[in-house]
C-alpha positions as CSV (number, residue, x, y, z in Angstrom):
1,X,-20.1,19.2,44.9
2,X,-21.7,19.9,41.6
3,X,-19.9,21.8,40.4
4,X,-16.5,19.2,41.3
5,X,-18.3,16.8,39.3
6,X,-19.0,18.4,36.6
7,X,-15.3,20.0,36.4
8,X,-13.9,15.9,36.7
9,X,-16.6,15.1,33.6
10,X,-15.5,17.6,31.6
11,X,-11.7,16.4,32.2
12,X,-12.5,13.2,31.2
13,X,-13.9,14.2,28.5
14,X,-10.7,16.2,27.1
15,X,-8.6,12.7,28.4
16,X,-10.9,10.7,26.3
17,X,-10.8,13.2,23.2
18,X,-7.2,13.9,23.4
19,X,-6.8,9.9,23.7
20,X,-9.1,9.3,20.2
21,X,-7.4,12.4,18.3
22,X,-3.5,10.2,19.4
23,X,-5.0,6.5,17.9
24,X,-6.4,8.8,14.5
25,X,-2.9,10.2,14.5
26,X,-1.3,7.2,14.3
27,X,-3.3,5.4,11.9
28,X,-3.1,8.3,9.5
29,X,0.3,7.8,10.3
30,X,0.7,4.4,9.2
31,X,-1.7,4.9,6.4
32,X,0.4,7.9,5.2
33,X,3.6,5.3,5.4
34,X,1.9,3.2,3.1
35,X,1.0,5.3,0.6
36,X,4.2,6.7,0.4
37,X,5.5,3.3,-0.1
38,X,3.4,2.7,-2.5
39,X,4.3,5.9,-4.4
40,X,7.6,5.3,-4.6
41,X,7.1,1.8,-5.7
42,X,4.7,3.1,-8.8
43,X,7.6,5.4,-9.0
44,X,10.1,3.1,-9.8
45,X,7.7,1.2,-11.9
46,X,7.5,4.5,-14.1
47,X,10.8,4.4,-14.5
48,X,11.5,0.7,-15.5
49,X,8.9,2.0,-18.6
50,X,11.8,3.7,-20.1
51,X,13.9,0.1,-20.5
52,X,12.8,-1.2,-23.5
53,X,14.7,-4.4,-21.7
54,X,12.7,-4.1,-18.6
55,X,9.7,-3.5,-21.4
56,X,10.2,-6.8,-23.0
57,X,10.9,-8.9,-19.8
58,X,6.7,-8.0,-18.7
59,X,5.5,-8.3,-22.3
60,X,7.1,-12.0,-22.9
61,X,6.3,-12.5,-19.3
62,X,3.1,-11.7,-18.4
63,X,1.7,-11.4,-22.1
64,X,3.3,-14.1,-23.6
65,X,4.1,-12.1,-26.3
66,X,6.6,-13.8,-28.9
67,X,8.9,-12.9,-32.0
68,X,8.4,-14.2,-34.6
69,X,9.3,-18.1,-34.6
70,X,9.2,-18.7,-31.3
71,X,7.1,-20.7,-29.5
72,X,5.6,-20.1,-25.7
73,X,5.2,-22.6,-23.0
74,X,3.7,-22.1,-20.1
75,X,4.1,-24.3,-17.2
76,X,1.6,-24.4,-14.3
77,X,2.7,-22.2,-10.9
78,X,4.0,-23.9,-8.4
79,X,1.9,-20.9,-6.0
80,X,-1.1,-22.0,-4.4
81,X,-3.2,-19.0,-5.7
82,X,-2.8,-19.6,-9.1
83,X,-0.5,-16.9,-10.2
C-alpha cells in the first residue's frame, strides 16, 4: 500500500512538473515573440537612418530643429499623456 502511494506521489509530481515546464514554455514563447517584434522594429528604424528625408522629418519633429528663417510653433497635443 506504501509503496502504491508513494508510486501515485511521485506521478503527480512528474504531472505537476511537466505542467510548470508547458506554462514556462509558453511564456518564453510569447516573450521570444516580443522581442523579435521588437527587433525587427529597431530594424527598420536602422534603416530609416539612411533617409536623410526620414532624418529630417524626426529632427524638425521631435527636435524642433529649423533652417534658417523659419520659425517653429508648437501647438499643445490633443493626447491625454502629454505627448
Amino acid at each position: 500500500m506504501a509503496g502504491s502511494a508513494f508510486l501515485f506521489w511521485a506521478g503527480w509530481q512528474d504531472v505537476r512538473n511537466l505542467l510548470e515546464i508547458r506554462e514556462s514554455i509558453a511564456a518564453n514563447e510569447e516573450k521570444s515573440a516580443q522581442l523579435d517584434q521588437r527587433q525587427s522594429n529597431l530594424e527598420t528604424a536602422r534603416e530609416n537612418l539612411d533617409n536623410p528625408d526620414y532624418v529630417e522629418y524626426i529632427a524638425r519633429g521631435r527636435y524642433l530643429v529649423t533652417k534658417e528663417g523659419e520659425q517653429v510653433f508648437k501647438f499643445p497635443s490633443l493626447q491625454e499623456d502629454g505627448e
